[in-house]
N, CA, C and O atoms as CSV, one atom per row, in Angstrom:
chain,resi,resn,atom,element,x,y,z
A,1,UNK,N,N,0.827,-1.176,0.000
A,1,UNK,CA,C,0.000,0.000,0.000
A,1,UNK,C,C,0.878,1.248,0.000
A,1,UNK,O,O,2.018,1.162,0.457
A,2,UNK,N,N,0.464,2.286,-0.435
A,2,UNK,CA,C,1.500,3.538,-0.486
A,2,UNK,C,C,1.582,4.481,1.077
A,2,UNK,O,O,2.409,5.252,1.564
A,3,UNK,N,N,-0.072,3.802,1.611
A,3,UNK,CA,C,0.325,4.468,2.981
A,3,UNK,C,C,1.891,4.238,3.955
A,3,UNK,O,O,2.447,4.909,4.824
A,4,UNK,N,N,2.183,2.997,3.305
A,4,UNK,CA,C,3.518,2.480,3.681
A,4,UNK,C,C,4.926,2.899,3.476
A,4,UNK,O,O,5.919,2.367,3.973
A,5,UNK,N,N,4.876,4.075,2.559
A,5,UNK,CA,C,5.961,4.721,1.861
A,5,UNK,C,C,6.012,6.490,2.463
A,5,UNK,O,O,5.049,6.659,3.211
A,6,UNK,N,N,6.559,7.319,2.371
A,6,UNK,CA,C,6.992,8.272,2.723
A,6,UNK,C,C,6.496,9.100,1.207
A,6,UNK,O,O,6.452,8.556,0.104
A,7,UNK,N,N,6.192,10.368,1.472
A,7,UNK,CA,C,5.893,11.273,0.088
A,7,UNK,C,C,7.612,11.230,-0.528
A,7,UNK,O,O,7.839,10.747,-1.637
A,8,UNK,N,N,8.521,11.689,0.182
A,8,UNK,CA,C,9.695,11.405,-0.907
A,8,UNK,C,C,10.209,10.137,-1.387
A,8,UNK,O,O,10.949,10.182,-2.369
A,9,UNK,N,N,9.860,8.656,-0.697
A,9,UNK,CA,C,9.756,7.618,-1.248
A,9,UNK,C,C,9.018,7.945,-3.049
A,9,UNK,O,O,9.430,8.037,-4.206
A,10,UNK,N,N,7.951,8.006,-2.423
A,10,UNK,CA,C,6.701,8.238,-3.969
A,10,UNK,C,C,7.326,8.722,-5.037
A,10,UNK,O,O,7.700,8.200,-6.088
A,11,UNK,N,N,7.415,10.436,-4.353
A,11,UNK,CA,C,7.942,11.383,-5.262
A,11,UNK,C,C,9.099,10.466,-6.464
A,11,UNK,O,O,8.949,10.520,-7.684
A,12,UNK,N,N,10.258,9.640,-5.734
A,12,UNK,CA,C,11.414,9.611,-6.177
A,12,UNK,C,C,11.313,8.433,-6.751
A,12,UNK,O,O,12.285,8.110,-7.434
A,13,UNK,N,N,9.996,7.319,-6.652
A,13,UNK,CA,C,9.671,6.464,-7.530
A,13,UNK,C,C,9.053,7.047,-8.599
A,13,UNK,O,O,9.647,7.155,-9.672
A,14,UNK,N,N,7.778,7.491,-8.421
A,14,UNK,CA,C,7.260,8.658,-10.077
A,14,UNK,C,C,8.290,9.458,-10.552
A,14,UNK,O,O,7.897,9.833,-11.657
A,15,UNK,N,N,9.051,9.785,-10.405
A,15,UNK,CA,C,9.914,10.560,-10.807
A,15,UNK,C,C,10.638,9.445,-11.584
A,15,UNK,O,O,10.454,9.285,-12.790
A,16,UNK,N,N,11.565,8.589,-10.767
A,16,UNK,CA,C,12.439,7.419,-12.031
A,16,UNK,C,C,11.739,6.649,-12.745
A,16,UNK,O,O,12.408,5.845,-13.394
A,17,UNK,N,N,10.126,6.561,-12.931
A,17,UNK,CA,C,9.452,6.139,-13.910
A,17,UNK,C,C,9.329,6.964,-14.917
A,17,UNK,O,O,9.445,6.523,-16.060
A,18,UNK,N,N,8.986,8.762,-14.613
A,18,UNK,CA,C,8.767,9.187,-16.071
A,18,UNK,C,C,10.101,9.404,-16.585
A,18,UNK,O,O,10.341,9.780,-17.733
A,19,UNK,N,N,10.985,9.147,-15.667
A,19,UNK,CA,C,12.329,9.767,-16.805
A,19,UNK,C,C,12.894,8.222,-17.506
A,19,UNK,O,O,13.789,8.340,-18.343
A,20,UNK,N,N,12.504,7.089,-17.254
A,20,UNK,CA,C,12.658,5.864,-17.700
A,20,UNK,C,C,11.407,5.515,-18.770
A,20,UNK,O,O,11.648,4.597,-19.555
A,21,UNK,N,N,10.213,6.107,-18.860
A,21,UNK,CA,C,9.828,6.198,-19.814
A,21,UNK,C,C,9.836,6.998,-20.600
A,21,UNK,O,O,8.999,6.932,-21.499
A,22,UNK,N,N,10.824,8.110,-20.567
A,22,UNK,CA,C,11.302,9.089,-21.447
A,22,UNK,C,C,10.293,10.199,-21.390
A,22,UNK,O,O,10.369,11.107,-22.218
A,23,UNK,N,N,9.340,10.194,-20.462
A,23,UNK,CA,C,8.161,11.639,-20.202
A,23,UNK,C,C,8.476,12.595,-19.479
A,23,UNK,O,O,7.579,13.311,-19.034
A,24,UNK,N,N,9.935,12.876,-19.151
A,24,UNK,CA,C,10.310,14.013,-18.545
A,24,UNK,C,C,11.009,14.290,-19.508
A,24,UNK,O,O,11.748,13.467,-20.047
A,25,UNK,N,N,10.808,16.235,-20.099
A,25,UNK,CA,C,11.374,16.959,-21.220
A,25,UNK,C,C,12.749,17.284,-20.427
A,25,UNK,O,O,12.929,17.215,-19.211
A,26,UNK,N,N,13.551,17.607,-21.302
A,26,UNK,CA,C,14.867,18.915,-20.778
A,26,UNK,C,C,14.543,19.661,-19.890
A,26,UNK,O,O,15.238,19.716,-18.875
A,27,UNK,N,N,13.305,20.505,-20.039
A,27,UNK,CA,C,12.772,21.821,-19.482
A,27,UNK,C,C,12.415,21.396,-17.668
A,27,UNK,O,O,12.609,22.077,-16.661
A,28,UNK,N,N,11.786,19.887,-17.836
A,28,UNK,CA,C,11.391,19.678,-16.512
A,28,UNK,C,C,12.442,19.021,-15.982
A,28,UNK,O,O,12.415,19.041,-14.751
A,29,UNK,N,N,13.485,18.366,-16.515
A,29,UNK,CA,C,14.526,17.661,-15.609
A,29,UNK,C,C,15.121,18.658,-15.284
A,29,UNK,O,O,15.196,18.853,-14.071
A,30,UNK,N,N,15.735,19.616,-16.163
A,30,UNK,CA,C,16.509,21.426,-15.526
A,30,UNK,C,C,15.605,21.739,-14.093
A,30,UNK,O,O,16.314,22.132,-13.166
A,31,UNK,N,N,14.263,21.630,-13.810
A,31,UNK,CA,C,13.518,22.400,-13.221
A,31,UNK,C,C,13.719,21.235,-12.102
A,31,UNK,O,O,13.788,21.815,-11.018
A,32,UNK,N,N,13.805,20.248,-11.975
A,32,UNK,CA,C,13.876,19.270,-10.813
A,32,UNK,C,C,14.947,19.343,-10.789
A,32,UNK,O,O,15.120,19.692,-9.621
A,33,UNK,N,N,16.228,19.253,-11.372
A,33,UNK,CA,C,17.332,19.407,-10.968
A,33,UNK,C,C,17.749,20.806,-10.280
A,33,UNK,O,O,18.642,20.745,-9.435
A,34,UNK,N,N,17.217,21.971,-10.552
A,34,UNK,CA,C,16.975,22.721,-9.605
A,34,UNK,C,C,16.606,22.993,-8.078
A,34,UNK,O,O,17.125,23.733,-7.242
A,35,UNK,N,N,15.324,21.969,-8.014
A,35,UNK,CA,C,14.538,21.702,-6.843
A,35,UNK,C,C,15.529,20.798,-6.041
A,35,UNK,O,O,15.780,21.131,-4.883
A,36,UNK,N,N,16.015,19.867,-6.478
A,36,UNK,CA,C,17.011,18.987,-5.775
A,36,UNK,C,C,18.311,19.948,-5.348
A,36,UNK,O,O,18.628,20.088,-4.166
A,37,UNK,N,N,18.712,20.311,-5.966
A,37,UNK,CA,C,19.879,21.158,-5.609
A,37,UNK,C,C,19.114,22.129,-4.535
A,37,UNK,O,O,19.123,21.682,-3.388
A,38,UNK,N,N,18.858,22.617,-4.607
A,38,UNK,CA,C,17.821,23.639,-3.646
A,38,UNK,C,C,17.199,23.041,-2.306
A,38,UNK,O,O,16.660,23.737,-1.446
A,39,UNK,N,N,17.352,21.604,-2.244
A,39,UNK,CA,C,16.917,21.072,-1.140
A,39,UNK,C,C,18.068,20.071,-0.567
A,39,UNK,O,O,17.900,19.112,0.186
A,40,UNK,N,N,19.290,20.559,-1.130
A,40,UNK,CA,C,20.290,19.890,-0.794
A,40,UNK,C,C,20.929,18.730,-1.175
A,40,UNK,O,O,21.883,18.258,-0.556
A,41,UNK,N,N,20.406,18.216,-2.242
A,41,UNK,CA,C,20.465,16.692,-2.890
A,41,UNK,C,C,21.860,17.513,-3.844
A,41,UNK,O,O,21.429,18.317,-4.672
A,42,UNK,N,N,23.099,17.411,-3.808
A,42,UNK,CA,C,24.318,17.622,-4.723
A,42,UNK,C,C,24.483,16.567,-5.125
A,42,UNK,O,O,24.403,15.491,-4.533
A,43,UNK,N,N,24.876,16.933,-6.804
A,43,UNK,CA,C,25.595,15.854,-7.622
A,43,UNK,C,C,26.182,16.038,-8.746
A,43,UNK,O,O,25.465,15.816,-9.721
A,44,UNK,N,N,27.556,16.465,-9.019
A,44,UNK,CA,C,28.063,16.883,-10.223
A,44,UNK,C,C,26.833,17.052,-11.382
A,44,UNK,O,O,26.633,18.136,-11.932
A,45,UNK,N,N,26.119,15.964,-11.648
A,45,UNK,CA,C,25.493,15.877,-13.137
A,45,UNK,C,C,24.249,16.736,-12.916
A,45,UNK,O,O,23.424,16.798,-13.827
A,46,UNK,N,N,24.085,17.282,-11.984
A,46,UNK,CA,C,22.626,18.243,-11.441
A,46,UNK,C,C,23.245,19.424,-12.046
A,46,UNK,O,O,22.831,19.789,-13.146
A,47,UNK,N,N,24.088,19.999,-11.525
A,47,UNK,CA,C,25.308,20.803,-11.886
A,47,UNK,C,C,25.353,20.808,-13.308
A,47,UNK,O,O,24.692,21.664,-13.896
A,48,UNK,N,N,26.249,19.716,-14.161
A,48,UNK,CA,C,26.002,19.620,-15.638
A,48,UNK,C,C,24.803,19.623,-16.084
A,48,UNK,O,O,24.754,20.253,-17.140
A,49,UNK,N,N,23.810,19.206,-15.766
A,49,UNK,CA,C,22.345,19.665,-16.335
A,49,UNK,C,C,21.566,21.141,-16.615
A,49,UNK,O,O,20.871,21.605,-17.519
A,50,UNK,N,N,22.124,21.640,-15.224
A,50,UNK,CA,C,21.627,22.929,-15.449
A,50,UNK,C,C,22.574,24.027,-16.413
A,50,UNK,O,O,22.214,24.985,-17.097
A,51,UNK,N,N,23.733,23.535,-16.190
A,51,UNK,CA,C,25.089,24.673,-16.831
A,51,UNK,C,C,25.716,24.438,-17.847
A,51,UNK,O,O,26.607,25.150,-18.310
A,52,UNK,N,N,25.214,23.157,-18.405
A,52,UNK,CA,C,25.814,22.058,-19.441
A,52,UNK,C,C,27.882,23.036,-19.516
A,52,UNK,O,O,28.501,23.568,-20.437
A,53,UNK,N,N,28.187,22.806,-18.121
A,53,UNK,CA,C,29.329,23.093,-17.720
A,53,UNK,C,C,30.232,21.754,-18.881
A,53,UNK,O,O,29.874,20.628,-19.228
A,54,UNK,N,N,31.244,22.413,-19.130
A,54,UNK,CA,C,32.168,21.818,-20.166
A,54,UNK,C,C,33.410,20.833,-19.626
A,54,UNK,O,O,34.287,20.183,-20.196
A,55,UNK,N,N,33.048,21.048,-18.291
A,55,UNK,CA,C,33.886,20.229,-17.292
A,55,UNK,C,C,33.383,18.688,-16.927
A,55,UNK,O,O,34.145,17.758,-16.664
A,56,UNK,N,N,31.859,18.621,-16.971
A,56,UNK,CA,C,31.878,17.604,-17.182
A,56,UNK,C,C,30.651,16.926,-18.866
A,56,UNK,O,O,29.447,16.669,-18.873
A,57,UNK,N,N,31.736,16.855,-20.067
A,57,UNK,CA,C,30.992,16.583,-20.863
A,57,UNK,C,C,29.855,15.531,-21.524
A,57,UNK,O,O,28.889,15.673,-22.274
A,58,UNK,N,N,30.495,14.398,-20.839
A,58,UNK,CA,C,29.325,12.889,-20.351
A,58,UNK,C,C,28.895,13.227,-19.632
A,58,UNK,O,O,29.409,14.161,-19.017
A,59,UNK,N,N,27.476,12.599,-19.180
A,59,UNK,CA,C,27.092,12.007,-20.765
A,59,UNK,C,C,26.399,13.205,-21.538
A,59,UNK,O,O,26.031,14.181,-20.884
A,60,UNK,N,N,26.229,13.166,-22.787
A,60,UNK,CA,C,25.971,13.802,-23.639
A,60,UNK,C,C,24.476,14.439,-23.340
A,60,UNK,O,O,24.358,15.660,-23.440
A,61,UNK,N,N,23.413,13.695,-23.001
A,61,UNK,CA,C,21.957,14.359,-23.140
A,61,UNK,C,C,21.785,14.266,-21.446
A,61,UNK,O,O,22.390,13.651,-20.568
A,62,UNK,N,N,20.784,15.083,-21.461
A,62,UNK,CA,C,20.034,15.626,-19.766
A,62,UNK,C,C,19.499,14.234,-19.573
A,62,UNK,O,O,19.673,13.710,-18.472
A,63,UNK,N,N,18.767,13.473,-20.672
A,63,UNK,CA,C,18.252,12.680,-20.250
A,63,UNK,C,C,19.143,11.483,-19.031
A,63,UNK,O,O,18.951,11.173,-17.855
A,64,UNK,N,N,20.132,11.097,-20.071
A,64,UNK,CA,C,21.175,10.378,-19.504
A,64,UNK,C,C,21.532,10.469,-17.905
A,64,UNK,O,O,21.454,9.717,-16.933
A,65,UNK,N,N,21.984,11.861,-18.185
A,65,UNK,CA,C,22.872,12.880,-16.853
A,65,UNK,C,C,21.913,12.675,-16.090
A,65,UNK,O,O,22.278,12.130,-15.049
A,66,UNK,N,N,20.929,12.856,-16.146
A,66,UNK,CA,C,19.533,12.571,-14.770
A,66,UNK,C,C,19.570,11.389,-14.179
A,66,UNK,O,O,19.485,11.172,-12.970
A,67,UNK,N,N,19.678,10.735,-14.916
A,67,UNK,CA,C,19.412,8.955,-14.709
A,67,UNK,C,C,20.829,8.531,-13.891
A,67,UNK,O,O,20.843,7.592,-13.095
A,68,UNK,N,N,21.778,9.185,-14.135
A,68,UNK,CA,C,22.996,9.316,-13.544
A,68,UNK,C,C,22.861,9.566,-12.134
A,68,UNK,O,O,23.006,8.800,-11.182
A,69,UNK,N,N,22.508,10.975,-12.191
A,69,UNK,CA,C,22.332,11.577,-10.923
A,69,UNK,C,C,21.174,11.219,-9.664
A,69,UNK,O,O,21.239,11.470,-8.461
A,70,UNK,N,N,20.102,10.529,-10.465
A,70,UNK,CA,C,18.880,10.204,-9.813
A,70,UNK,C,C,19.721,8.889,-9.175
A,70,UNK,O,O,19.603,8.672,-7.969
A,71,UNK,N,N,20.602,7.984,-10.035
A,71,UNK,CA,C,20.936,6.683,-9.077
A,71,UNK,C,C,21.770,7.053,-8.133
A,71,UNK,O,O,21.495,6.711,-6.983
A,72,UNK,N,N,22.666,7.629,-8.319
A,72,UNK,CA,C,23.873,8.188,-7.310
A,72,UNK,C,C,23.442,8.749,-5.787
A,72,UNK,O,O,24.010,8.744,-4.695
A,73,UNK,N,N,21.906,9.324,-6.368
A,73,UNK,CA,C,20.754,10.093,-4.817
A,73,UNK,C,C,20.203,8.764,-4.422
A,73,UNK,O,O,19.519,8.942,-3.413
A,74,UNK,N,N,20.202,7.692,-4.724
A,74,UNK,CA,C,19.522,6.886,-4.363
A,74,UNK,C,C,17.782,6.418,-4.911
A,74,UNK,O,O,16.893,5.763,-4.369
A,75,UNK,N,N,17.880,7.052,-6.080
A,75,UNK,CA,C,16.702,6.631,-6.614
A,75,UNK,C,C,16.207,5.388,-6.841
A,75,UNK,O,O,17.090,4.566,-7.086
A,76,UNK,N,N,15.075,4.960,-6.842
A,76,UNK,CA,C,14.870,3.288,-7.124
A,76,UNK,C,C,15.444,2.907,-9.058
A,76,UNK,O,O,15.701,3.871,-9.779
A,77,UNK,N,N,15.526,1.861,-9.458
A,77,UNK,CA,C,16.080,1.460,-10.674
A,77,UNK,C,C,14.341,1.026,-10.846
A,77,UNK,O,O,13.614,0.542,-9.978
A,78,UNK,N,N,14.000,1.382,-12.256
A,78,UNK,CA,C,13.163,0.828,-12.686
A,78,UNK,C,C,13.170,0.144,-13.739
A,78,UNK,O,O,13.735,0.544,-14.757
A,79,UNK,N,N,12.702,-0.705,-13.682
A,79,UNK,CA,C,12.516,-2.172,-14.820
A,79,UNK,C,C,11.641,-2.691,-15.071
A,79,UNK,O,O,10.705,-2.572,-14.281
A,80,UNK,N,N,11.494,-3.338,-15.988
A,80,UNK,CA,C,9.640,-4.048,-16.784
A,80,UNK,C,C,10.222,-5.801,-16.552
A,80,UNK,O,O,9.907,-6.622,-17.414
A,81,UNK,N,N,10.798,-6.101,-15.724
A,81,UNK,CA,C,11.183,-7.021,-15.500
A,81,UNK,C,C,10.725,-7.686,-14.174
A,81,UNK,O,O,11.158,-8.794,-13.857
């Protein structure tokens, strides 16, 4: 049941589902990568997302760099498996 989970549990499962089904744009991963940084969650590729800083050039798309950064915070891995 979800009463069993914590709202940032939730949050950080819906969250690695739409960016694993590819339904989070550029515009909204910049804007959560914002919110995370802003609530203290650091991670180089949050950093490269927002500044597409030249320091760190991998991976190439936001999409990627998120998926990066979301596992490194401890996000759940999602799979159809």
């Amino acid at each position: 049941m979800l009463t069993n989970y914590t709202t940032w549990q939730i949050e950080r499962a819906v969250t690695a589902s739409l960016v694993e089904l590819g339904l989070f744009s550029d515009k909204q991963i910049i804007a959560y990568a914002h919110w995370l940084l802003n609530h203290g969650y650091y991670d180089d590729d949050l950093l490269d997302i927002i500044d597409n800083d030249p320091l760190y050039p991998f991976p190439s798309s936001k999409q990627t760099s998120f998926r990066d950064a979301r596992r490194k915070l401890g996000f759940p891995t999602v799979s159809s498996g």
